[in-house]
PDB file of N, CA, C, O and CB in Angstrom:
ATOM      1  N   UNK A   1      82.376  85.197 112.771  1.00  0.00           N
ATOM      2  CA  UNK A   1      82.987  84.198 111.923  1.00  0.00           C
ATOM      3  C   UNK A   1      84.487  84.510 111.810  1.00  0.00           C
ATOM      4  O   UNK A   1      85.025  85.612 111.707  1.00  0.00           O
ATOM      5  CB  UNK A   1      82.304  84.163 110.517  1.00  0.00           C
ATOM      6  N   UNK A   2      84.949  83.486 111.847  1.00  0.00           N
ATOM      7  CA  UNK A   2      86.362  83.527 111.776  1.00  0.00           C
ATOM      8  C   UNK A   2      87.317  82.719 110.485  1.00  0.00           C
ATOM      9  O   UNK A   2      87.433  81.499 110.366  1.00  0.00           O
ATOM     10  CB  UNK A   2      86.714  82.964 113.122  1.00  0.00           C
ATOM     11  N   UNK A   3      87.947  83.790 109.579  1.00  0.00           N
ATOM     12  CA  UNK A   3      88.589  82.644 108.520  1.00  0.00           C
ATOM     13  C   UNK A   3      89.638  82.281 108.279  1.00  0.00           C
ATOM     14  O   UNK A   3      90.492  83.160 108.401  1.00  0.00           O
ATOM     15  CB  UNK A   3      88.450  82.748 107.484  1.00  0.00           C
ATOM     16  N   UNK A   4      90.026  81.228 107.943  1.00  0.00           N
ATOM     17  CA  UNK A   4      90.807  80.416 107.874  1.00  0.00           C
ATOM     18  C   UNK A   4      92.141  81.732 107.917  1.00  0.00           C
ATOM     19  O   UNK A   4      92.087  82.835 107.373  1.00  0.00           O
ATOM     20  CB  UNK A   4      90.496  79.317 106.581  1.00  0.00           C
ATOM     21  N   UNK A   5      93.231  81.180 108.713  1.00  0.00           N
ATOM     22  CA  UNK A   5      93.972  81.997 108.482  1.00  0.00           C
ATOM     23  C   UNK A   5      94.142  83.417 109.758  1.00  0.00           C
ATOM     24  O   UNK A   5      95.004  84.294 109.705  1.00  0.00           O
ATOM     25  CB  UNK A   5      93.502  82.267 107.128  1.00  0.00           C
ATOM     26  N   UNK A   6      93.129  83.292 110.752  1.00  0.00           N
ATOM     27  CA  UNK A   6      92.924  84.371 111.424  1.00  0.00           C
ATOM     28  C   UNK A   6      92.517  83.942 113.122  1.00  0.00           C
ATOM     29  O   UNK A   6      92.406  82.717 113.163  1.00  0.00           O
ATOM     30  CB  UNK A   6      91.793  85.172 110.581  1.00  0.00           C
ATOM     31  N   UNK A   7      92.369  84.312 113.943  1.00  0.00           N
ATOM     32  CA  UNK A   7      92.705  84.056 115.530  1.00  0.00           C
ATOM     33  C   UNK A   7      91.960  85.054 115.834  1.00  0.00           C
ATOM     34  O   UNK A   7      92.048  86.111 115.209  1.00  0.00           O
ATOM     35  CB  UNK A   7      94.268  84.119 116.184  1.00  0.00           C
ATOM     36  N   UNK A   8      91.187  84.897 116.747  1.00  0.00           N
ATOM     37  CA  UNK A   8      90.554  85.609 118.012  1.00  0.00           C
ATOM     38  C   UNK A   8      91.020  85.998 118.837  1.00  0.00           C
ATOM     39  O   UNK A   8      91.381  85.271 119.763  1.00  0.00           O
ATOM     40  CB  UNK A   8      89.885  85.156 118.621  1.00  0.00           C
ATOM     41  N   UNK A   9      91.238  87.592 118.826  1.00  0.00           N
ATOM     42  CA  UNK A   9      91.333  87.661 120.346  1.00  0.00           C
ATOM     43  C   UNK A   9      91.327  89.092 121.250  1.00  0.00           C
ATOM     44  O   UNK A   9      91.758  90.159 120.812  1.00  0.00           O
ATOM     45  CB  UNK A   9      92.621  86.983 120.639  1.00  0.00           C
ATOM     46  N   UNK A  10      90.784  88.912 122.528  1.00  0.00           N
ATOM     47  CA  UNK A  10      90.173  90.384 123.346  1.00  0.00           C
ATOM     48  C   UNK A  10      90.971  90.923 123.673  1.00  0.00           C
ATOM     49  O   UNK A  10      92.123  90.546 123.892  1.00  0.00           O
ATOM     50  CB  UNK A  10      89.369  90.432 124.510  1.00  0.00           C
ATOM     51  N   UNK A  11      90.349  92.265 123.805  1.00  0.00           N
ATOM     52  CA  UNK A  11      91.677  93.208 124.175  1.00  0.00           C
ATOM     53  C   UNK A  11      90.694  94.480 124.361  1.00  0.00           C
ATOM     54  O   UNK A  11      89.763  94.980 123.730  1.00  0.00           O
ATOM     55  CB  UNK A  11      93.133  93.412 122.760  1.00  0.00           C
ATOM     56  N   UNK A  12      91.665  94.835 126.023  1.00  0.00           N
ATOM     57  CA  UNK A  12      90.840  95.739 127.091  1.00  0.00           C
ATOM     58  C   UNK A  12      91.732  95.344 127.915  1.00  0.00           C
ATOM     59  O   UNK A  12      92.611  94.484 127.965  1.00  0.00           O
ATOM     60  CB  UNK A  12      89.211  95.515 127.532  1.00  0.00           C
ATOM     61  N   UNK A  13      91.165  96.447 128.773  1.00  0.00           N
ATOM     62  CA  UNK A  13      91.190  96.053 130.026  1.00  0.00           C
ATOM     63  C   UNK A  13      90.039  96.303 131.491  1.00  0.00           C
ATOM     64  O   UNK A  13      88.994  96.954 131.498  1.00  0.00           O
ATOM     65  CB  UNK A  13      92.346  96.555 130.206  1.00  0.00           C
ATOM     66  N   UNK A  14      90.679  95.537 132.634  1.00  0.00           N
ATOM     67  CA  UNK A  14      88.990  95.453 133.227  1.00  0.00           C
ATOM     68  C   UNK A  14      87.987  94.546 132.729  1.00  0.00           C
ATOM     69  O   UNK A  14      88.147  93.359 132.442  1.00  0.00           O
ATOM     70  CB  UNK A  14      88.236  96.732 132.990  1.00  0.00           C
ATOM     71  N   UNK A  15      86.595  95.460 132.634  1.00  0.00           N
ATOM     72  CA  UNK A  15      85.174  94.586 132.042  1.00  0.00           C
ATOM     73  C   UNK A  15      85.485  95.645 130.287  1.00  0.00           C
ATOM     74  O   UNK A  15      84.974  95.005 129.368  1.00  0.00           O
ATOM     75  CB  UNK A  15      82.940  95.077 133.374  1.00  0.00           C
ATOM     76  N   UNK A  16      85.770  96.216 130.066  1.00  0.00           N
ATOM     77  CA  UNK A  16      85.728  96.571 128.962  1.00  0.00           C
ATOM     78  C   UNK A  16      86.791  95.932 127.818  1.00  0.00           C
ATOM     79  O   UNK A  16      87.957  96.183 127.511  1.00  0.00           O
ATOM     80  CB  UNK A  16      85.776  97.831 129.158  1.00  0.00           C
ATOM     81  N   UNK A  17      85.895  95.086 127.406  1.00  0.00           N
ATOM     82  CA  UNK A  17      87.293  94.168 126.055  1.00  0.00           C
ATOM     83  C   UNK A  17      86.276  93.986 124.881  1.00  0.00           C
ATOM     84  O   UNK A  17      85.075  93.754 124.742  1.00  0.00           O
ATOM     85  CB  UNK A  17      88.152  91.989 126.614  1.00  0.00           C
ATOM     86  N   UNK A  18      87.544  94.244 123.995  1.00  0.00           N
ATOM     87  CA  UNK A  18      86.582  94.414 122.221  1.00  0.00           C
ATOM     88  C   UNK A  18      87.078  93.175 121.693  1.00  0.00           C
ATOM     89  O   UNK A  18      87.936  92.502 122.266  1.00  0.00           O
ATOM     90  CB  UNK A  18      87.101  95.989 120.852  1.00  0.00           C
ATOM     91  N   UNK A  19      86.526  92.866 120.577  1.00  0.00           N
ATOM     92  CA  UNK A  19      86.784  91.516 120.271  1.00  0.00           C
ATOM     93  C   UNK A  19      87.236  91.864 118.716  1.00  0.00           C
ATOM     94  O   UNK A  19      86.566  92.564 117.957  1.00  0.00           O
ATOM     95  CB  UNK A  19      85.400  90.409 120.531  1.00  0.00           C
ATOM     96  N   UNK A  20      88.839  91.073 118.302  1.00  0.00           N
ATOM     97  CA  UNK A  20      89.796  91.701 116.927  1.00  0.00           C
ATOM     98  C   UNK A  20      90.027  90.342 116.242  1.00  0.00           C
ATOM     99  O   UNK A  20      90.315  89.413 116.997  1.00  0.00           O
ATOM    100  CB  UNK A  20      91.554  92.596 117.359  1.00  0.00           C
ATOM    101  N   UNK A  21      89.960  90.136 115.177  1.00  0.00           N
ATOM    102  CA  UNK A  21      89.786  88.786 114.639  1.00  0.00           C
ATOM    103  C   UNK A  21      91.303  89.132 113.502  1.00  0.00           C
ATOM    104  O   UNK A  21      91.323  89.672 112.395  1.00  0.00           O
ATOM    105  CB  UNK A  21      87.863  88.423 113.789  1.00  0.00           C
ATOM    106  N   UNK A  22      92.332  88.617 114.260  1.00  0.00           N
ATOM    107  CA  UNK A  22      93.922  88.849 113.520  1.00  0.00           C
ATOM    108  C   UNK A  22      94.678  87.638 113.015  1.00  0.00           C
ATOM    109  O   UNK A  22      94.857  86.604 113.657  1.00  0.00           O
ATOM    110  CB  UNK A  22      95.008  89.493 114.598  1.00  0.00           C
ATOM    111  N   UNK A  23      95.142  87.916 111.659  1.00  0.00           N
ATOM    112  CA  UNK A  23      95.917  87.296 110.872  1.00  0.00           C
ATOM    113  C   UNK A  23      97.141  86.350 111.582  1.00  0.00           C
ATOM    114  O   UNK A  23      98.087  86.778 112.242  1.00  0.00           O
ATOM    115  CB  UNK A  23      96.386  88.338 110.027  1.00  0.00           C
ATOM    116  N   UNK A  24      96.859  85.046 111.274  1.00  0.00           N
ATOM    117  CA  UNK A  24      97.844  84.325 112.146  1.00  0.00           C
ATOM    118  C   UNK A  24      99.759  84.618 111.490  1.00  0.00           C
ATOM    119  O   UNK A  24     100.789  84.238 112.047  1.00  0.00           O
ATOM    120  CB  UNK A  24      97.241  82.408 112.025  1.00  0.00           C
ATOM    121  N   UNK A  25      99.657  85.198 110.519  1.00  0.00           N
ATOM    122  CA  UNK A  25     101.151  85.574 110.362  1.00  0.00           C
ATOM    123  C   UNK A  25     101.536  86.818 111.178  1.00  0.00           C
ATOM    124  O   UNK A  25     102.730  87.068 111.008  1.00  0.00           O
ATOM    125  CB  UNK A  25     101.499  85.861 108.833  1.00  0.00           C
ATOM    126  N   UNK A  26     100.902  87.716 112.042  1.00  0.00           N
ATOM    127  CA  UNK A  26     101.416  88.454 112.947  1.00  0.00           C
ATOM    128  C   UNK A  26     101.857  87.890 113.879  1.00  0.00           C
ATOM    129  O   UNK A  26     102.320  88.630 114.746  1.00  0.00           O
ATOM    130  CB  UNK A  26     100.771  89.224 113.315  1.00  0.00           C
ATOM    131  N   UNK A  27     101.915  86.547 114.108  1.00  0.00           N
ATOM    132  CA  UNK A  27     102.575  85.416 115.038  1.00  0.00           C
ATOM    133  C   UNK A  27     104.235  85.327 115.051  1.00  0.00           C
ATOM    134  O   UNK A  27     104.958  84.943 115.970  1.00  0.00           O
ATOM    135  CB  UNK A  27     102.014  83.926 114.499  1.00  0.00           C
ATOM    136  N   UNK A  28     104.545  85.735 113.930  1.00  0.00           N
ATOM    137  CA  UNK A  28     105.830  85.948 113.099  1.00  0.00           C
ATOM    138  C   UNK A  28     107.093  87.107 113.683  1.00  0.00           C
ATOM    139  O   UNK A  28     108.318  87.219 113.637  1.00  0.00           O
ATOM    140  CB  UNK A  28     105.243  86.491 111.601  1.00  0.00           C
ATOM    141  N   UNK A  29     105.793  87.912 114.291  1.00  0.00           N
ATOM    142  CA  UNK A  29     106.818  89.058 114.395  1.00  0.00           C
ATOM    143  C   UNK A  29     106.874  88.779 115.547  1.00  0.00           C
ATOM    144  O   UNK A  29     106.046  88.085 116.137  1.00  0.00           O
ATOM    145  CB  UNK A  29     106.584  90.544 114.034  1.00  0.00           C
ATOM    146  N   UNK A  30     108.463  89.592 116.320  1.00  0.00           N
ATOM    147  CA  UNK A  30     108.482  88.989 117.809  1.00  0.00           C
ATOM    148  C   UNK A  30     107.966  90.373 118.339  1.00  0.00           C
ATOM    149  O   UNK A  30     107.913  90.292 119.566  1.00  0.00           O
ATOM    150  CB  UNK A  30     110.159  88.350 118.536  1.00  0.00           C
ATOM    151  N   UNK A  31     107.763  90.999 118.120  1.00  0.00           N
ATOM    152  CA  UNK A  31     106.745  92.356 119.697  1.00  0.00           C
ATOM    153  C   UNK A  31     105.386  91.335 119.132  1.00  0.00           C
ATOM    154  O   UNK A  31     104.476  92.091 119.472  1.00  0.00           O
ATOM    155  CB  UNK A  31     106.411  95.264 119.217  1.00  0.00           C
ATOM    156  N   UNK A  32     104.930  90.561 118.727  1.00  0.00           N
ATOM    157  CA  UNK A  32     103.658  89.779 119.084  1.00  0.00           C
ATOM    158  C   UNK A  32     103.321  88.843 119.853  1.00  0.00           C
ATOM    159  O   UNK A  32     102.236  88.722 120.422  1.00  0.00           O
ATOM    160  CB  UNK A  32     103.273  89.342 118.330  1.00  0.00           C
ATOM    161  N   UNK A  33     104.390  88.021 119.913  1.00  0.00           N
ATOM    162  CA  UNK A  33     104.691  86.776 120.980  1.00  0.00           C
ATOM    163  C   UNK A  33     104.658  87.457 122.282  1.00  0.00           C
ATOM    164  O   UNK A  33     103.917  87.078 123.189  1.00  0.00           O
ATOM    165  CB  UNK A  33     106.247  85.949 120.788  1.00  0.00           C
ATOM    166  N   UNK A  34     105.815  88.912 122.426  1.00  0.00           N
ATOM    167  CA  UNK A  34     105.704  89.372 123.617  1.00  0.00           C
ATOM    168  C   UNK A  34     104.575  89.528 124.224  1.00  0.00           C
ATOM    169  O   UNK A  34     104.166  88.933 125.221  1.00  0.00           O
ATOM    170  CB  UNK A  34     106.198  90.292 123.673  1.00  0.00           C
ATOM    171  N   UNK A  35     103.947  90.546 123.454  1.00  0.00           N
ATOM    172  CA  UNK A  35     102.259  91.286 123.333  1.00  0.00           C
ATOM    173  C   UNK A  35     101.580  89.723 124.787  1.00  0.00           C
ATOM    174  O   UNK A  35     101.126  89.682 125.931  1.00  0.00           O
ATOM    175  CB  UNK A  35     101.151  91.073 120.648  1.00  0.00           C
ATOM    176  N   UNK A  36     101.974  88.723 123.618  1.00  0.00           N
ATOM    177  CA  UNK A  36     101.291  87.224 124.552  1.00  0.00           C
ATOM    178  C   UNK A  36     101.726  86.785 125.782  1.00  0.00           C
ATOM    179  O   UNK A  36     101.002  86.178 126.571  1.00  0.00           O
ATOM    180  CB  UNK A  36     101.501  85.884 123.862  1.00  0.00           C
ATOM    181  N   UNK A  37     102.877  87.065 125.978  1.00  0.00           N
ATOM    182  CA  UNK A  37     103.571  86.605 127.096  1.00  0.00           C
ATOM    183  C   UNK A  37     102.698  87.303 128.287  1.00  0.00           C
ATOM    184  O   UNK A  37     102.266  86.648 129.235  1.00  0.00           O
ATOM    185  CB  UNK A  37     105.211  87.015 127.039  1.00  0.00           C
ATOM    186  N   UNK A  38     102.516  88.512 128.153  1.00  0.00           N
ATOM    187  CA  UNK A  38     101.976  89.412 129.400  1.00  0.00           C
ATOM    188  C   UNK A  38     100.285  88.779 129.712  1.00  0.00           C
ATOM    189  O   UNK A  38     100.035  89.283 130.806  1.00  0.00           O
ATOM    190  CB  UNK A  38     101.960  91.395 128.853  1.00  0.00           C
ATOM    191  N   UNK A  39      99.490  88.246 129.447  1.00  0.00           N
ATOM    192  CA  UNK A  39      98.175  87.272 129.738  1.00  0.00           C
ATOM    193  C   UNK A  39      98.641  86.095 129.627  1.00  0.00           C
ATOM    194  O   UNK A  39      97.685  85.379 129.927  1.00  0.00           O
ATOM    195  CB  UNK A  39      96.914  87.362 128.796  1.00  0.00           C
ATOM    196  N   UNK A  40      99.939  85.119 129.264  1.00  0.00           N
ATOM    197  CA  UNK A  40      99.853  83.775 129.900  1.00  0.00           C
ATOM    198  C   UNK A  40     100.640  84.333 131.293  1.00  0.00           C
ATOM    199  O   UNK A  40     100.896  83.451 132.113  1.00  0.00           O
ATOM    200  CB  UNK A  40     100.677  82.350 128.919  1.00  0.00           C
ATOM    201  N   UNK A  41     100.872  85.123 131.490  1.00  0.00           N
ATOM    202  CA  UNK A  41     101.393  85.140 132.957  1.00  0.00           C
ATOM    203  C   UNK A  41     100.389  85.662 133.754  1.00  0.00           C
ATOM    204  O   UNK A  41     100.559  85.390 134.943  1.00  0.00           O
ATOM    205  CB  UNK A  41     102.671  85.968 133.191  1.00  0.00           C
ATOM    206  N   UNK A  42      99.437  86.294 133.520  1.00  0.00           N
ATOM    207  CA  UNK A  42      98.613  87.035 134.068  1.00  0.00           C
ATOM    208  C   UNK A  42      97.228  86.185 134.657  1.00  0.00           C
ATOM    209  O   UNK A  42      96.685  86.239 135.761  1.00  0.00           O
ATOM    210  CB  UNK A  42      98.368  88.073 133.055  1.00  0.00           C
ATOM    211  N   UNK A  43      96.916  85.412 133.478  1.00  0.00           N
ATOM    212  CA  UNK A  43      95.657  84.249 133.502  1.00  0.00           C
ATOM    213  C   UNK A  43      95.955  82.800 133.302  1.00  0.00           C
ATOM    214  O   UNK A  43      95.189  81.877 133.583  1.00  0.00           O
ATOM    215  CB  UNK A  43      94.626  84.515 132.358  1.00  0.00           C
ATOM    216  N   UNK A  44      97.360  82.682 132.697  1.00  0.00           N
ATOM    217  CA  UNK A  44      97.872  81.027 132.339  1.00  0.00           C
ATOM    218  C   UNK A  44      96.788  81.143 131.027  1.00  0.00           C
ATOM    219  O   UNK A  44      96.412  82.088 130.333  1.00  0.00           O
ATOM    220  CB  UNK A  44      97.460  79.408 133.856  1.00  0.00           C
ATOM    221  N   UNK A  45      96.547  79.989 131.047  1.00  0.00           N
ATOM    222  CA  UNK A  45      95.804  79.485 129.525  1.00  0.00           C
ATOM    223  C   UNK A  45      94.218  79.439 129.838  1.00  0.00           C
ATOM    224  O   UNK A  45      93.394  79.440 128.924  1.00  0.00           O
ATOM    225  CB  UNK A  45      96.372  77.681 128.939  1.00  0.00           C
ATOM    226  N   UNK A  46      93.819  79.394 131.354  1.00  0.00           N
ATOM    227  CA  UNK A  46      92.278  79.301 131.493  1.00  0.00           C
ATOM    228  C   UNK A  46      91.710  80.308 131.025  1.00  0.00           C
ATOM    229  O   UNK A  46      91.908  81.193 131.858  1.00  0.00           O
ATOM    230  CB  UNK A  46      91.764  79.169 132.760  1.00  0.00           C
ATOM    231  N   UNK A  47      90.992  80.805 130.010  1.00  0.00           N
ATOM    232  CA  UNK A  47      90.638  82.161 129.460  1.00  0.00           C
ATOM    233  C   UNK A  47      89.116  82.133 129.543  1.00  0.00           C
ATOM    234  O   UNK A  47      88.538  81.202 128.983  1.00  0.00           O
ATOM    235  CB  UNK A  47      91.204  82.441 127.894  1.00  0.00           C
ATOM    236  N   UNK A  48      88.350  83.142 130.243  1.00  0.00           N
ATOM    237  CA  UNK A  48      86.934  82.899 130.602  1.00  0.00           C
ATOM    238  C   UNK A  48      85.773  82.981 129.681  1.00  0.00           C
ATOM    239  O   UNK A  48      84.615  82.565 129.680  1.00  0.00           O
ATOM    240  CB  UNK A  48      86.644  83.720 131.535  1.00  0.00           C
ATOM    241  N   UNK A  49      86.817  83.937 128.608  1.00  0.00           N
ATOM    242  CA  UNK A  49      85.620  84.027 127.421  1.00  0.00           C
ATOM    243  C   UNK A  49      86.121  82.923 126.114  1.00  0.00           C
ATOM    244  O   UNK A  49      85.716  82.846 124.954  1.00  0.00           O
ATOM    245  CB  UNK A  49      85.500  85.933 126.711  1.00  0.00           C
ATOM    246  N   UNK A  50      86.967  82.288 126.712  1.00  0.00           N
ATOM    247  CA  UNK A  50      87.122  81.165 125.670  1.00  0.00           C
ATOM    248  C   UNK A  50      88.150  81.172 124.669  1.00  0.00           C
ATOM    249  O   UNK A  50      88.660  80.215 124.085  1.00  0.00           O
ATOM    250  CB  UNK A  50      85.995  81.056 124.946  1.00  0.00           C
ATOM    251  N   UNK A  51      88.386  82.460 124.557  1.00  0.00           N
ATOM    252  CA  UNK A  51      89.442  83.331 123.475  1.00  0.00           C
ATOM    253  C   UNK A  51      90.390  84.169 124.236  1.00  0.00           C
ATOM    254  O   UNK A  51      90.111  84.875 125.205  1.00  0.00           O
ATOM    255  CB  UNK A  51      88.615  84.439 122.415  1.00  0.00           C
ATOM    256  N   UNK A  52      91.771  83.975 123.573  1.00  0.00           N
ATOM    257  CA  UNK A  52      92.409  84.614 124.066  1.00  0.00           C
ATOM    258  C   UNK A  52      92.927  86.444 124.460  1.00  0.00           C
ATOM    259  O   UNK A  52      93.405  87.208 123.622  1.00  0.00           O
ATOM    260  CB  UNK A  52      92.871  83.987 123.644  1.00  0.00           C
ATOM    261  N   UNK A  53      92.706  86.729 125.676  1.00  0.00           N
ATOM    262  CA  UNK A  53      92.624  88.200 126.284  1.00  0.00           C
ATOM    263  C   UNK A  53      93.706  88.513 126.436  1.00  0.00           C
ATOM    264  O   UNK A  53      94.510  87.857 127.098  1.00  0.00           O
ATOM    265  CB  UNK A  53      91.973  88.474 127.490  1.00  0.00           C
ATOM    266  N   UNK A  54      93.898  89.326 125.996  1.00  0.00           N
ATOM    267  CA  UNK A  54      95.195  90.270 126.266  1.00  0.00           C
ATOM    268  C   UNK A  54      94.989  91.712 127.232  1.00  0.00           C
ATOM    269  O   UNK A  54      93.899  92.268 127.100  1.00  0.00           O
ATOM    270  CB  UNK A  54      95.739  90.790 124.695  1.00  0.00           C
ATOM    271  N   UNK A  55      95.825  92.233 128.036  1.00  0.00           N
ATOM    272  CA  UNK A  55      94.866  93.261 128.994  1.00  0.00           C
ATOM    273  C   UNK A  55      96.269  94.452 128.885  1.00  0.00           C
ATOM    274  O   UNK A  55      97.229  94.682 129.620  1.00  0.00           O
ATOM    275  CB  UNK A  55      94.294  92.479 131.103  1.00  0.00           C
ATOM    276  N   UNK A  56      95.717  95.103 127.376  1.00  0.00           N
ATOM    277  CA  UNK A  56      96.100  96.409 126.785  1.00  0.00           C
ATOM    278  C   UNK A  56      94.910  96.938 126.414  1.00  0.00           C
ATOM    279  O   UNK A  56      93.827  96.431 126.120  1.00  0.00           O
ATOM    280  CB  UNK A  56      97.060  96.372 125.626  1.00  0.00           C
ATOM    281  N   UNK A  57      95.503  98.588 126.515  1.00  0.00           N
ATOM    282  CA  UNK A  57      94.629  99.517 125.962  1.00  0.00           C
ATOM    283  C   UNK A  57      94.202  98.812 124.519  1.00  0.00           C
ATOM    284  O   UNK A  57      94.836  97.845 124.100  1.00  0.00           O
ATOM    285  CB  UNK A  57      95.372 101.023 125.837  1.00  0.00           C
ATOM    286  N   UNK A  58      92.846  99.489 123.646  1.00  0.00           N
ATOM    287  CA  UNK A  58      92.946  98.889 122.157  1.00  0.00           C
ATOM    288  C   UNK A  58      93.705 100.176 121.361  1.00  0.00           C
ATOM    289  O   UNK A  58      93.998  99.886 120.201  1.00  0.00           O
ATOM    290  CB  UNK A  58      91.199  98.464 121.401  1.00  0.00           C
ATOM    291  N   UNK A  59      93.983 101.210 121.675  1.00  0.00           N
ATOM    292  CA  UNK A  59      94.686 102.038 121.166  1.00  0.00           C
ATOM    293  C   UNK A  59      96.297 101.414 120.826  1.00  0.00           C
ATOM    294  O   UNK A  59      96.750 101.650 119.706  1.00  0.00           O
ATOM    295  CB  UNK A  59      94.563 103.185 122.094  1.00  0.00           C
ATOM    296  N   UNK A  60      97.243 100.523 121.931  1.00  0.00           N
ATOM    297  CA  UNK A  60      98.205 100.172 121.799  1.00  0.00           C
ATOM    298  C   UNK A  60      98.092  98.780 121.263  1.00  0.00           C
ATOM    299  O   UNK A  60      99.105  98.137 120.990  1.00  0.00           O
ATOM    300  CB  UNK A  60      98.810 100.416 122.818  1.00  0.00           C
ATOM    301  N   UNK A  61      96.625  98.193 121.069  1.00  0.00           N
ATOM    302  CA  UNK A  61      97.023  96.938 120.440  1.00  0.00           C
ATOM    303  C   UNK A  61      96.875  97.549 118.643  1.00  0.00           C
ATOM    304  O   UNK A  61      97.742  97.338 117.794  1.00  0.00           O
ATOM    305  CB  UNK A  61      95.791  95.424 121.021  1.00  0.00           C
ATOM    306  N   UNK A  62      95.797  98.184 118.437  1.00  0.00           N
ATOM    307  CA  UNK A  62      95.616  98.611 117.104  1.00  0.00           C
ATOM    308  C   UNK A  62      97.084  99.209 116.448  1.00  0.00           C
ATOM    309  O   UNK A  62      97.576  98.770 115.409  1.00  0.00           O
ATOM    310  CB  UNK A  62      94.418  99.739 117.129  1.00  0.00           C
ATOM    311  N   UNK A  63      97.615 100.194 117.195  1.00  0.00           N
ATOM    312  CA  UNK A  63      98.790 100.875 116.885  1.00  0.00           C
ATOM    313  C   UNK A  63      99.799  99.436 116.647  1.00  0.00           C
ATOM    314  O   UNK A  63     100.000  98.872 115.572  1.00  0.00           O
ATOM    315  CB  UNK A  63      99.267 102.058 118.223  1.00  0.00           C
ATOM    316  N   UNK A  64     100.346  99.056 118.003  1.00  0.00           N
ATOM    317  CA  UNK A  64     101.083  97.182 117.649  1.00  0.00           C
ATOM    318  C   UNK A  64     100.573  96.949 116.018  1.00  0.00           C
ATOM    319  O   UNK A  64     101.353  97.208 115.101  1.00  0.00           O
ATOM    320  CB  UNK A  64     100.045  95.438 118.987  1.00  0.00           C
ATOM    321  N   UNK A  65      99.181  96.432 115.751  1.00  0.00           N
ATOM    322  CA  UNK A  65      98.997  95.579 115.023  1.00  0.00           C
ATOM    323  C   UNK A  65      99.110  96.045 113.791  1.00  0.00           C
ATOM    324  O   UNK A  65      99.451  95.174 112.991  1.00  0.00           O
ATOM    325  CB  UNK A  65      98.022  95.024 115.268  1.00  0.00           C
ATOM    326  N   UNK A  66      98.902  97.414 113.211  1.00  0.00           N
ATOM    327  CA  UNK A  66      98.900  97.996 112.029  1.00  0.00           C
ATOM    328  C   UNK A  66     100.368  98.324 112.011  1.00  0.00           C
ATOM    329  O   UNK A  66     100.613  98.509 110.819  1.00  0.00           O
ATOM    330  CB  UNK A  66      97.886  99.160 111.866  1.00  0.00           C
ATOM    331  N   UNK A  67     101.442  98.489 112.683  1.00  0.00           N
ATOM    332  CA  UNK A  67     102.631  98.715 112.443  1.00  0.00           C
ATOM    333  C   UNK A  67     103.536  97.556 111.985  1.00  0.00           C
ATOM    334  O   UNK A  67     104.553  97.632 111.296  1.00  0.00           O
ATOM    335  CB  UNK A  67     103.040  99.279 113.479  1.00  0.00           C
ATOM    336  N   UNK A  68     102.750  96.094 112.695  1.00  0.00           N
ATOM    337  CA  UNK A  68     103.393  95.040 112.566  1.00  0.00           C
ATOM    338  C   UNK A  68     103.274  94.873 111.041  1.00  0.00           C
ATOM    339  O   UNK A  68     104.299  94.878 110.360  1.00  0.00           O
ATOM    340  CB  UNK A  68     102.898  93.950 113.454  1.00  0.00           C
ATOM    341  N   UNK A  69     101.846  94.701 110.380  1.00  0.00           N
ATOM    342  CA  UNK A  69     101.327  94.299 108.624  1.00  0.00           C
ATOM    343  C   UNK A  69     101.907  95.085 108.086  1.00  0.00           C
ATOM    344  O   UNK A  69     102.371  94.586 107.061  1.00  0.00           O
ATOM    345  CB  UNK A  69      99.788  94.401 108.019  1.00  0.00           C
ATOM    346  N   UNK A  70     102.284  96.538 108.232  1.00  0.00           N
ATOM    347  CA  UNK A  70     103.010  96.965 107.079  1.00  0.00           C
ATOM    348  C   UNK A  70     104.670  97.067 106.992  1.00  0.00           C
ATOM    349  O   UNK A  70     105.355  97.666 106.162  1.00  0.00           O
ATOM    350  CB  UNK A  70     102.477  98.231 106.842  1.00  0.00           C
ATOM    351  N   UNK A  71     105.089  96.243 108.182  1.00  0.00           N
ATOM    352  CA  UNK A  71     106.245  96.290 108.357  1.00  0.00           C
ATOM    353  C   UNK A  71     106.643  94.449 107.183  1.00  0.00           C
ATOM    354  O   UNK A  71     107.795  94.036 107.053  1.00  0.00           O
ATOM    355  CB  UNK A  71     106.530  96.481 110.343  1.00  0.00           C
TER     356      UNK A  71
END
């Protein structure tokens, strides 16, 4: 379930991807947009699991994402 306010999306790389259900105001910060740039170039927008993949370690997305909220 996903709530109001929050975005889907995988992160791995390879066959191994975890699934992180993140606050759409981390949209805000710009190392997040970047974060995005690297899978629309990689896959364009066709995404196979439906949700958007990003293909980072989850160590560097977790680290990204908890640095971004308390910043």
């Amino acid at each position: 379930m996903v709530f109001k306010g929050h975005f889907v999306v995988y992160v791995g790389e390879v066959d191994e991807k975890k699934c992180f259900v993140v606050p759409i105001s981390l949209l805000k910060h710009p190392s997040f947009p970047k974060l995005l740039s690297q899978p629309e170039e990689e896959f364009g927008f066709n995404h196979p699991k439906g949700a958007l993949t990003i293909p980072c370690s989850e160590e560097a997305f977790i680290d990204l994402t908890c640095n971004l909220q308390s910043s």
